[in-house]
Each structure stands twice: as C-alpha cells, then as structure tokens.
N, C-alpha and C positions, 0 to 999 in steps of 0.2 A: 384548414379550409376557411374561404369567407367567410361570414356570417351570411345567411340567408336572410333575401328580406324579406318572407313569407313569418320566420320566424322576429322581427324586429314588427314588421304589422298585427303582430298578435298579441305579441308582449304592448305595441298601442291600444289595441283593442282593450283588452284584459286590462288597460289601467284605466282607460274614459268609463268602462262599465263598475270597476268599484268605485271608479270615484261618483260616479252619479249614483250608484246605490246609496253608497256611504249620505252623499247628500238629499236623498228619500228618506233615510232613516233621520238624520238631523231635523230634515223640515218637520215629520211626525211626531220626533222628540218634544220640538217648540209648539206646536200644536195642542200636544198633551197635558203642556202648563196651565196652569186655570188664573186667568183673571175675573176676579168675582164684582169688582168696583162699576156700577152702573154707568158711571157718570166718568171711569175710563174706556167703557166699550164703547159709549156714542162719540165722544171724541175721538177714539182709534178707529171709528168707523167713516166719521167724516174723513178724516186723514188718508184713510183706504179710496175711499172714491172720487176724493182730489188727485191723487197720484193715480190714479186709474185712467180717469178721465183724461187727465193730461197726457199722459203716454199715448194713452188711443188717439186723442188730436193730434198728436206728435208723429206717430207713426204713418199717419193718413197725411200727412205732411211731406213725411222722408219717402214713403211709399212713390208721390210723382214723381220727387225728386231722383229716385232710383232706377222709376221704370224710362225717364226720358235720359239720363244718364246709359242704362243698359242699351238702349237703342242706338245711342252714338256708339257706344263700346263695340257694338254688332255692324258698322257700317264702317267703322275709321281702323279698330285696332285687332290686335297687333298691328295690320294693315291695310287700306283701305280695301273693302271687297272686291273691285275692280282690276287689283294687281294680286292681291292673295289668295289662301285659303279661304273658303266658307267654312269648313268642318272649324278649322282654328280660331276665325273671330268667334262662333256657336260656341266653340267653349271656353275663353274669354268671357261671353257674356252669362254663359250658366254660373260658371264660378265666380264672376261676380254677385250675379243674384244671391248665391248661395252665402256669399260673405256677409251681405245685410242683412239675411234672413237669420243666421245664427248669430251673429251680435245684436239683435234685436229679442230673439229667444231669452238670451243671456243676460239680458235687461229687465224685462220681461218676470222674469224669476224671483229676482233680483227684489222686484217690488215686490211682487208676493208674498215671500219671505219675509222681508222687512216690515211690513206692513201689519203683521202679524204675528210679528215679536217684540214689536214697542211696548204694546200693552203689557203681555206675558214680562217681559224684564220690568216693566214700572211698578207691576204686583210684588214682581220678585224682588224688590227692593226694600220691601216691608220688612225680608225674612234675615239681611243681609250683602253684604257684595260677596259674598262667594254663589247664590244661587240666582243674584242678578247677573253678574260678570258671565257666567255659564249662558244663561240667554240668547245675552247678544252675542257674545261668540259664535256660538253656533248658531243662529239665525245669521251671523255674518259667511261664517262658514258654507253655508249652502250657497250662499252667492260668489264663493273661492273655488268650491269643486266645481259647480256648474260652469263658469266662466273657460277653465282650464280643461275641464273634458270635453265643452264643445270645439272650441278652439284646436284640440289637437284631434276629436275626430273629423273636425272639417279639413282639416290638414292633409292629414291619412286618411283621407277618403278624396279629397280631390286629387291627389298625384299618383293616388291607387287607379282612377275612373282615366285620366285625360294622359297617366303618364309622362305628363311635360312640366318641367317646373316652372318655365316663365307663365305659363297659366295657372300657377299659386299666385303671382303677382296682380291678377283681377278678382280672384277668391279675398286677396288682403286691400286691395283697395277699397271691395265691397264694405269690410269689418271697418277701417279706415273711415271711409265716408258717411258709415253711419254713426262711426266713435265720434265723429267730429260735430256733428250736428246734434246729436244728442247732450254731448258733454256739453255744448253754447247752448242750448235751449234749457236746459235742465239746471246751467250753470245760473243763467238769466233771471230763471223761474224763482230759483232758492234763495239769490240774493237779491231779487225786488223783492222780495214779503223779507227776508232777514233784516237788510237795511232801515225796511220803512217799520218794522214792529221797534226797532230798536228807540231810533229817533222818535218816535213819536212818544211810545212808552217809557225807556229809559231818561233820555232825556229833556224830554216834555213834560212828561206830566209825575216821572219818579215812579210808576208802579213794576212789579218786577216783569221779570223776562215773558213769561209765559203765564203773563195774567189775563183769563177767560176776556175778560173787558177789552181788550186789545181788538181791533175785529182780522190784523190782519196773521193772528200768532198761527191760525190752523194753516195759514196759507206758508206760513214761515216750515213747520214742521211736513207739510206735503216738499218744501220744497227739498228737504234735508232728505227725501225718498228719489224724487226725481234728479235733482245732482249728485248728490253723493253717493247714492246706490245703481241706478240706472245708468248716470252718464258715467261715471267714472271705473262700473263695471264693464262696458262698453270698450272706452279705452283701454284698460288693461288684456281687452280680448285684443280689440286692432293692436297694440304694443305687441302680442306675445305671436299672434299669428306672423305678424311682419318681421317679427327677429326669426320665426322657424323656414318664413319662406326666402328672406335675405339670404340665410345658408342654405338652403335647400338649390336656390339658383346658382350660388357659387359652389356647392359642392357637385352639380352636373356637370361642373365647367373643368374637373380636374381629374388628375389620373386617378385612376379607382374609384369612378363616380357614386357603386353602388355602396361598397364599405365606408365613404364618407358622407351617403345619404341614410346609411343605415346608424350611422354616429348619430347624427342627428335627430334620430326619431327615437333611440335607445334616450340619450340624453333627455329628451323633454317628456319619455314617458318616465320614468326614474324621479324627476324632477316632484311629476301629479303624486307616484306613490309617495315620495319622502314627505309633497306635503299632507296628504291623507295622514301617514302617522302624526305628523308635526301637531296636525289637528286633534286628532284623535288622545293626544295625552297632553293637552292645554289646559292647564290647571291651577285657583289661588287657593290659599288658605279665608280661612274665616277673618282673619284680620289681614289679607294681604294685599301688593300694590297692584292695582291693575296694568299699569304701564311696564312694571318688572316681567307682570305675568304672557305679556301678548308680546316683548321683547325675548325672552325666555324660550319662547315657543319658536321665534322667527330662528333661536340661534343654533335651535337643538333640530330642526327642520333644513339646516344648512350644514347640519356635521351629518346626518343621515345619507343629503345628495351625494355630497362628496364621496363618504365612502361608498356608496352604491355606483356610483360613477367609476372609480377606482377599481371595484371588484368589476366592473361590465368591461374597462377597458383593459385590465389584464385575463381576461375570461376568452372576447372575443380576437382571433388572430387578425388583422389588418387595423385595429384603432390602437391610433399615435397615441403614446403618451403626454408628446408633446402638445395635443389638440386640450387633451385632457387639463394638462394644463393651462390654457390657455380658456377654458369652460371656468376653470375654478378661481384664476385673476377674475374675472367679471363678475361670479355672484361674491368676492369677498370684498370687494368694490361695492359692491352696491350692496351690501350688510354696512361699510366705511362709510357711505355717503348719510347712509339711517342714522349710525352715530351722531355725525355732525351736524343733519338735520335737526337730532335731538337736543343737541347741546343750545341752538338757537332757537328752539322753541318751548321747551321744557319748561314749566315753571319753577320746577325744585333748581332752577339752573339761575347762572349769574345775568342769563344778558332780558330773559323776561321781566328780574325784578328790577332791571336798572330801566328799563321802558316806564316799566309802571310806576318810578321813583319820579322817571322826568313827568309823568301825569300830574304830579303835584302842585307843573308851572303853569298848565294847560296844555289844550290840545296842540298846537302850535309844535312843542316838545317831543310830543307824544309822537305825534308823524316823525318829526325829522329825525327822534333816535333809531325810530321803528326801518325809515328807510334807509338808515345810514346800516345798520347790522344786516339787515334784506342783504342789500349789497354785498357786506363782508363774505356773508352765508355761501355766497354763490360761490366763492374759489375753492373751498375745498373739495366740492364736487366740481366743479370744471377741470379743475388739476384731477381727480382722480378718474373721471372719465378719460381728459389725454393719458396719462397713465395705461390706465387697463388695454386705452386702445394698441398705445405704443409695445408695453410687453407682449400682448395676444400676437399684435404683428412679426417682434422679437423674436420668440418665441418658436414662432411655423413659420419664418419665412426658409429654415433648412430644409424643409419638407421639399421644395421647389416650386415653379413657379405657379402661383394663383394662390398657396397656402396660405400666404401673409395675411392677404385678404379676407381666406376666410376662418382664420385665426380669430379674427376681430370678429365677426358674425359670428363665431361659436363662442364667445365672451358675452357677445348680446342674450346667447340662446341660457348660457351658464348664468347669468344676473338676474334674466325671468324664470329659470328653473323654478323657484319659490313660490312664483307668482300668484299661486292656490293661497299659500298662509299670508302673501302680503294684501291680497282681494278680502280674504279673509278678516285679517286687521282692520283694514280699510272701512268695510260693509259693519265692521260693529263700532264704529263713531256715529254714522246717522240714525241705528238704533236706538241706541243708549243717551243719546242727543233727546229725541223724542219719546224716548220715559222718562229722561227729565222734565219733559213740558209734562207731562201726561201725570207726573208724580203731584206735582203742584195741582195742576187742574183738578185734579182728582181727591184735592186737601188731604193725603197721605201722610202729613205730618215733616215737621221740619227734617228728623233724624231719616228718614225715606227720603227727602228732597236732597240732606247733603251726601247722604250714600249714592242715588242718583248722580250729582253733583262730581266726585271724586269720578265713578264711571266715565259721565261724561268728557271729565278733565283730560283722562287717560287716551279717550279715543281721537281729541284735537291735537294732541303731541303726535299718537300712531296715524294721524292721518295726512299731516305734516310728513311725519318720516313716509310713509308708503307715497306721499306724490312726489317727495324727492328721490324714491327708489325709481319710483315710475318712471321721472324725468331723465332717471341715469340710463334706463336700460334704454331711453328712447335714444340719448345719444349715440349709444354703441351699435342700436337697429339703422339707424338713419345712417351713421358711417357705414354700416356692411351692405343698407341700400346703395350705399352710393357705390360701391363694391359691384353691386348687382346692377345697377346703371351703366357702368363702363363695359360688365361683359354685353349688355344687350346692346349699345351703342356697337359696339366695335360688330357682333352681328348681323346689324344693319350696315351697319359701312363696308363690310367682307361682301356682302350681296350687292350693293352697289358700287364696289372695284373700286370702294375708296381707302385711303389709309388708315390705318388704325388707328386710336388714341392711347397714351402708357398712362395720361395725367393728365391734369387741367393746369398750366401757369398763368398765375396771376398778373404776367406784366404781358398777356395776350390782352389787348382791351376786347374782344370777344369774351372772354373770361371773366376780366375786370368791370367789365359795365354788367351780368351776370349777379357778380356778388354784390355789389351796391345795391342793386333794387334786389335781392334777396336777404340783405342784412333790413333793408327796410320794410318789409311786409309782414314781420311779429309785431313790429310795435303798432303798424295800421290795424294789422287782424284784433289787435290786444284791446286797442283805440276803439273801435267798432264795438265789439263787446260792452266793454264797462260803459259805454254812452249809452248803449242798450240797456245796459241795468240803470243808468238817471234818468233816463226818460220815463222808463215804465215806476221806477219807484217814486219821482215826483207824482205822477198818476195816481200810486195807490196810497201815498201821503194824502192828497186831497180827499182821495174817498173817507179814510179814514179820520180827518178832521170832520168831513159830512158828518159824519156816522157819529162820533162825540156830542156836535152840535147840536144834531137831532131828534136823536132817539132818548127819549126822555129818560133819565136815570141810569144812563150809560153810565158815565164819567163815575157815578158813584157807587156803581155796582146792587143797584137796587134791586130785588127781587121781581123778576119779569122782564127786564130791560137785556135781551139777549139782541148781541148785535150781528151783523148781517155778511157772514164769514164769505157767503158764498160769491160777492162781490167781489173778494181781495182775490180770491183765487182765479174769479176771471178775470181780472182787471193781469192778474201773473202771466196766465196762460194765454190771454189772446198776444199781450206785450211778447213772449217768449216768442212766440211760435212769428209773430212780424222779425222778430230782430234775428232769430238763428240762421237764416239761409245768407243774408248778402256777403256776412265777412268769410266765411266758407267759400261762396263763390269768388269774391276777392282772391282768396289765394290760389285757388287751382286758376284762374282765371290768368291771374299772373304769371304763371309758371308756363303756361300753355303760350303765351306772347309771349315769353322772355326765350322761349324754343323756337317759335315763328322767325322771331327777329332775327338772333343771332346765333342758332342753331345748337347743336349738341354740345358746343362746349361753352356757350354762354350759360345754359340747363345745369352745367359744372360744376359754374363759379356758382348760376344763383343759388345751389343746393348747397355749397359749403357756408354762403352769407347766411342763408335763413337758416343754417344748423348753430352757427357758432351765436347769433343774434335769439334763434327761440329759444336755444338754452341758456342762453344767460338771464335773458327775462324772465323763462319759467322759474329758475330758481330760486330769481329775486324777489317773484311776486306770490311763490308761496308760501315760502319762508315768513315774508315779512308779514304775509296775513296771518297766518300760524303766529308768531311771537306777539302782534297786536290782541289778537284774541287770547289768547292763556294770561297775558297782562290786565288783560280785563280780568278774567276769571280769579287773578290773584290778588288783584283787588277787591274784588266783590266776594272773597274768601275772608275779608275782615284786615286786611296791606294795605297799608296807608292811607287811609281813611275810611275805608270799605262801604259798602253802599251808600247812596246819595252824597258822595262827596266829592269835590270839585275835581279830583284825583281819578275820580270814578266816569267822573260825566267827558273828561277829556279824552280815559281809556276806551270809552265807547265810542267815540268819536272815531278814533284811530282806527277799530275794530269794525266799524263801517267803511271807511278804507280799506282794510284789509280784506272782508267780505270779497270784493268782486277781485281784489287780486288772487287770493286763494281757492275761489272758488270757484271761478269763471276763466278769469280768462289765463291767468297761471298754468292751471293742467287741461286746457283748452290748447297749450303751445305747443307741448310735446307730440297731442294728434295732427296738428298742422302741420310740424316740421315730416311726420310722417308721413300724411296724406300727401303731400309735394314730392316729396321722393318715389311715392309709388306712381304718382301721373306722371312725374319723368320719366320711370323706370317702364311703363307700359306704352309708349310715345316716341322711340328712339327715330323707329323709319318714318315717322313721319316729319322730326324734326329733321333727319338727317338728308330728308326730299322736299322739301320744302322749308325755307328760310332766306331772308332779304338778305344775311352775311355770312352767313355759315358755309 
C-alpha cells in the first residue's frame, strides 16, 4: 500500500516537537551554567541590549517592508484579482506573512540564546576547552533545532492548511525576504564595528583585539549576534524551506504526486532527527581539537541520515530507490564542498600559512594571495555542485518525465537534511567569538584568553565550512527552483492557449539579453553592500578617534576614563538599517523588469546568469574572508612575527577586507540568488500577460 500521508504529517509533527523540546532543554542547560565574573555580566549585558535593540529596529523596519510587500502579493499574484481567485491570492498572502513571521521567530531565539551563552562559555573557559567547547555548542545548538523545526512545521502546516504547493512558493518568499534583509543589515552592522575596532585598535594604536578602551569593541561583539546568529540563522531557514518547497512543487507535478510528496516530508523529517542525535552525542576530550570535534559530529550526523533514509525507503512501498539516491549524491556533496572549504581556510592547512608568509611583504601581498586562492576555492564547489546536479538528474531521469527535475530538488532537500548540526556549528563561532572578547574584558587570565582563543579559531574555520555548505545547497535549491519555475510558466502559458516551454536557449537573445543583466546583479547587489559597510564604518572611525581625543585618559586606560560604547552601536545600527533595504530592492526589482521586458523566458536566462554569477562570488568571497581572517589569527598565535608585527599589521589589513566579503555580502548572495527565483517562480502569469517581447 502507499504510504499515508496522515502518517508521513506525524512522523513531521513528532520530529519539530522533540526537536524544539530537545532545544528547551539545551537552552535551560546554558542557563544553569554560572557566570560569577561582575565585570563579565555588564559587558554580556550591554551586548544583550545592543542585539536586542537592533533586531527590534530591524524588525520594525522589515515589518513595513512586509506588510506593503503582502498587499501587492494580495492584489497582483498568483494573479491579478481581477482575472483570478480571491480565496488564492488570500492565501498567497497568508503564507507569505507566515514565512516572515517564522524566520523572524528563528532569529529571534537565535539571539537569546546567544546572548546568554557568551558569558556562560567565557566562565567556562577558566575550567577548560572541554566545558567551554560544550557551551557554545549547545547554546549554538538551540539555534539549529529551532531553525529546522520551525521551518518544517511551517512547511507541513502550510500545504496541510491551503493543500496547494505553488502556495509553499509565497510561504518561502516570506522566509526568503526576510533572510535577505536581515542577513544585509546584520551583515552591515557586524562589520561596521569589526572593521572600525580593528583599524583603529590594531592597527593604530597596537592595543589588542577586544581591549575595553576601544569604544567601538561592544558594538563589534553585538554585531557577531546580529550577523552571524540572526541573519545567517535566517538564511539557513529561507535555504531549507525553499529547497522542501522547490520539491514539493515538482513533486505535485508528477505521477504519484502523493508518494513523492510524502518522500519529501519523510526525508526532511529523518534529516531534524539524525540531527537531534548528531547533537546530542557531540563531544571533546579535555585536551581535544575543537574543529575535529564539531567536524566529527557533522559526519556521524550524515551516516545516521542515510541510513535512516535507506531504512524509510525500503520500509515504505512507492519510494524510489533511485530518489534515494539521488537525496544521498547532495548531502555527500555538500559534506565534499565543507572539506574543501576547509582545506582553504584552516589554519593547521598549507594555503592560510602561505597568506600569512606573504603578510611579511605587506599588505599589498596579503590581498592579492588572499584573492588569488578565494578564487581557486571556488571550483571545487562549482564542479561539485554541477556534478551532484548532473548525477541527481542521471539518476531519475528513468523514473520518467519531470523526475529528472526533481532528482536535483531532492539532492537540494538531501544537502540540507543536516541543516540542524550545520546551524548548529555555524551559531557556535559567534558565541565563542564573544567569550573571547568577554574572556579578555574580564582579565580572566592569558591561559583562559588562549583557550578562548583555540575555540574561537575552530568556529572561523566551521563557519567558513557551513556558508560554503550553505552556498552549495543554495545552488542545487535555485536549480530545482528553476525546475519549479518552468512547471509554473508552462501553467500560465497552458491557460493562456500558449505554447509550452521544454528550456531556455541561449542563442534566443530574449534569453540571452536575460542572462547578461542576471550574471550582473551579484556583483551590483555585492557593490551595494560593502559600500554600505565604508560609509557607516568611516562614520564610526571618526566617532572613535572623537572619543580618543577627548575623553581624558582614554587612550591610557586610566581608571574612570570609560568610553562612550553606546555611540558606536548607534552610529552601526542607524548605518545598517539606511543601507539594508535598497540592494534587496535592486534585485527583486530587476527580476521583476527583466519579466516585464522580455517575458518568461528572458526570467530564464536572467535566473541561470545570477545563479552561475552569485555562486561563483559567493564562494569567492567567503572563502577568501575565512583564509584572511585565520591568517591573522595564525599570526597573532606567535607565525611570523606575531603580534605588532609588520606581518601582523598587514594580516589585519587583509582581514578587514575580508570582513565584509565573508560576512556581508558573500552569504548575503546565496539569499539573493534565491529570493529571485522565488519572485519568478510566483510571477509567471503575469510575466506571461504582459511583456514588451515576450
């Protein structure tokens, strides 16, 4: 017999509720740690209510932005009210709302947690890296379960409520549009205060990283909550919903729609439990590597899926083997891509120390090695993405027709399966990041600063590797979007008694003129971004030379001479919140012309430009920040000349460069490439009724 999907929605259910137990019990756990250091609670306090603050502005921001977004949604799509449905665009725009509101939830947590385990790990650092390492973990951990059980009961609960899956496609735009704007403002936020503590401190004046005297280091460390926890939480929620609703739409479209929407939802719940255990037995010794330890975890969380997968698809009667495999090429692909992200960012690796060798010439060196291996970095995840795509397609294309397709969508849905322990990983670099400033501030003692130290090291390598996992699964969602693009096209074209389409060719200049201004609007969106982070971070340069100049016995650290933190963080957050909205709108904006102009199959081309163009920049520019930054670190570890040395001043240099690639606008591409595929994919009849050449 099929599988019932009454029983595939329960086995959903049954995994979002232990997984959000599991993460109640985690948060309590991080809770119950005691931080006893006075002079770490006011600092983790201030840190708390800069990331607070700023999210609430942020949100109150996204909130217009959403509710005048929902009201077009409710008037224009699927299709305009005039010739459609009401009941249909109604729920289009519910399920949109619903998508911001849970990826903003997701966020939301996200800092809580964080914010509230810096401390707790900065103490625990005193004791060792085995009961710090556990901290942040699991402080990160809470923002991996939350992320991936809301995400899939927003899922299974919107195609349970509306029973239409092209209305998963405005539930994922919702998550989508708020990943994007959150991950640029948040991206903005973190490296205007990182850039400007650096320069100013490092290289100005020699004092370390995260010394109190600095006015803008609180604003640096709030920012390491709001980017690297919030927005990049965020993303991972839009990544994972848009790869389950890509297959979700091509799996209505084929014979046995329910046994291949019940694959689907089997698959990504399977995925939350194997990472629940993955989590659950993450473990170092007393003298162990962090980096082996949170790698370790991702591989034994990847043998678990599988077989769980394996036993669900020999268990239940109607799921292919052949899908199955084609689930398992994608997530051992993007474990492949973590590899090679690693080998390029790693410091125990050859190509950090060769960065940090050329630091010795200057900075000059610094960049151009740094951008020349960026570069390299990026083929073995571009070839491995074509790959996975190609086999997945291989693969199901005997299944018959549409399978091919969504071969590759269940490759997207098998690379995010993990997606709990890689959020996971991810959410404990900006912890352990900020009990290193916390450990210092806190005069904890050097042997606590470099235990800190090592933590910290581990979570810039895993954080590297998870936005390069991130950026893979984004390619194989965007390819199975564009998968779900062509079924919704050809629906609109079937209703308006036009021809179908099988493909987009290139030597259509409808097509061709398409992907041109689609290969060029990552580098604009990219451009937008990091100019966003020079403007506001000369701003909060100035403040911060004020604030030297002025305030009497700064610069020497004199007792009373506290400087004036809460300037840097506004000087961050008003900058952020100007700069996040217009390159966002740039790109939908584009995509929406480039439909107008030249219709449905110019929308084609530009999706295939800005997929093969945002993935090659994303991977270039995270990497290369990742291998900039750990080159510092392995110099300022005592490598070739180690602190204050010309080796050192050039590696920061680089490492401010690489700041806004890695952290702005780098995993800022992969939601863009996505957000434009789901405003195509929800926009067909309209592109396909109006257009100047189409």
């Amino acid at each position: 017999m099929q599988p019932a999907m009454t029983l595939i929605y329960a086995i959903s259910y049954f995994a979002v509720v232990i997984a959000l137990a599991f993460a109640a019990w985690l948060f309590l756990w991080v809770k119950r740690q005691k931080c006893t250091n006075q002079k770490i609670v006011e600092v983790s306090a201030l840190i708390k209510a800069g990331a607070n603050a700023f999210i609430r502005k942020e949100y109150k921001v996204l909130a217009v932005f959403a509710g005048v977004a929902a009201a077009l949604i409710f008037v224009f799509l699927p299709t305009p009210l005039w010739r459609g449905d009401v009941l249909k665009n109604l729920s289009m725009t519910i399920a949109y709302i619903a998508g911001t509101v849970f990826s903003a939830i997701a966020g939301k947590i996200g800092i809580i947690v964080a914010t509230s385990a810096n401390s707790r790990a900065a103490t625990a650092a005193e004791s060792g890296i085995k009961p710090a390492f556990l901290v942040g973990f699991r402080g990160g951990a809470v923002m991996g379960l939350a992320v991936v059980g809301f995400s899939l009961l927003g899922v299974t609960s919107a195609l349970l409520i509306f029973g239409d899956s092209s209305i998963l496609l405005g539930f994922s735009f919702g998550a989508s549009s708020l990943a994007l704007f959150a991950k640029a403002g948040g991206g903005i936020f973190t490296k205007t205060a990182d850039v400007s503590a650096d320069l100013t401190g490092k290289v100005e004046l020699g004092i370390p990283e995260d010394d109190p005297r600095n006015p803008a280091v609180i604003a640096d460390n709030v920012g390491d909550n709001v980017g690297d926890v919030a927005g990049m939480g965020a993303d991972l929620f839009d990544s994972n919903v848009a790869a389950m609703a890509a297959a979700l739409v091509v799996a209505q479209s084929l014979t046995n729609p329910e046994v291949n929407t019940a694959m689907v939802f089997c698959y990504a719940a399977l995925g939350l439990i194997s990472s629940i255990i993955g989590i659950a037995c993450a473990r170092i010794g007393k003298r162990g590597n962090p980096t082996r330890a949170l790698n370790s975890s991702t591989y034994v969380t990847t043998g678990i899926f599988i077989a769980l997968t394996a036993g669900a698809t020999a268990l239940f009667e109607g799921f292919e083997w052949r899908i199955f495999l084609a689930s398992t090429v994608g997530l051992l692909v993007g474990v492949i891509i973590g590899i090679t992200t690693n080998y390029f960012t790693d410091d125990t690796k050859p190509i950090v120390r060769r960065v940090a060798r050329a630091s010795r010439s200057g900075s000059a060196f610094t960049i151009l090695s740094g951008i020349s291996y960026g570069f390299i970095s990026a083929l073995p995840a571009m070839v491995g993405i074509a790959l996975s795509a190609l086999c997945a397609y291989k693969i199901c294309e005997p299944l018959g027709e549409g399978y091919a397709m969504f071969g590759i969508s269940m490759a997207a849905v098998g690379m995010l399966s993990i997606v709990g322990m890689i959020i996971s990983n991810d959410a404990y670099g900006p912890i352990v990041d900020n009990a290193r400033g916390l450990a210092e501030m806190g005069n904890l003692g050097e042997e606590t600063v470099r235990v800190a130290d090592e933590l910290d090291s581990a979570g810039n390598t895993v954080k590297a590797v998870t936005k390069g996992f991130a950026i893979g699964a984004a390619g194989l969602t965007v390819i199975s979007l564009l998968g779900a693009y062509m079924s919704e096209v050809n629906v609109a074209l079937a209703e308006a008694g036009r021809e179908l389409i099988s493909g987009f060719d290139v030597t259509d200049p409808t097509v061709f003129f398409g992907v041109l201004v689609g290969a060029a609007i990552p580098a604009v969106f990219s451009a937008m971004l990091m100019l966003g982070v020079d403007r506001n971070a000369q701003r909060m340069v100035a403040e911060i030379h004020r604030q030297f100049t002025e305030i009497a016995g700064l610069r020497e650290g004199r007792e009373g001479a506290a400087p004036e933190y809460d300037k840097c963080i506004q000087i961050a957050t008003t900058g952020a919140l100007r700069e996040l909205i217009p390159a966002g709108l740039m790109a939908i904006g584009a995509t929406v012309a480039v439909g107008f102009i030249g219709g449905v199959k110019a929308v084609g081309g530009f999706l295939l430009g800005n997929i093969v163009s945002g993935l090659l920049l994303a991977l270039f520019m995270s990497n290369a920040g990742g291998l900039w930054d750990n080159a510092k670190k392995y110099v300022e570890a005592g490598n070739e000349g180690g602190k204050g040395s010309e080796a050192h001043k050039a590696a920061v240099v680089g490492d401010t460069v690489g700041d806004p690639f890695k952290d702005t606008a780098g995993p800022s591409l992969n939601t863009q490439i996505t957000v434009v595929s789901l405003v195509a994919s929800i926009m067909p009849a309209l592109f396909a009724a109006f257009s100047l050449f189409g």
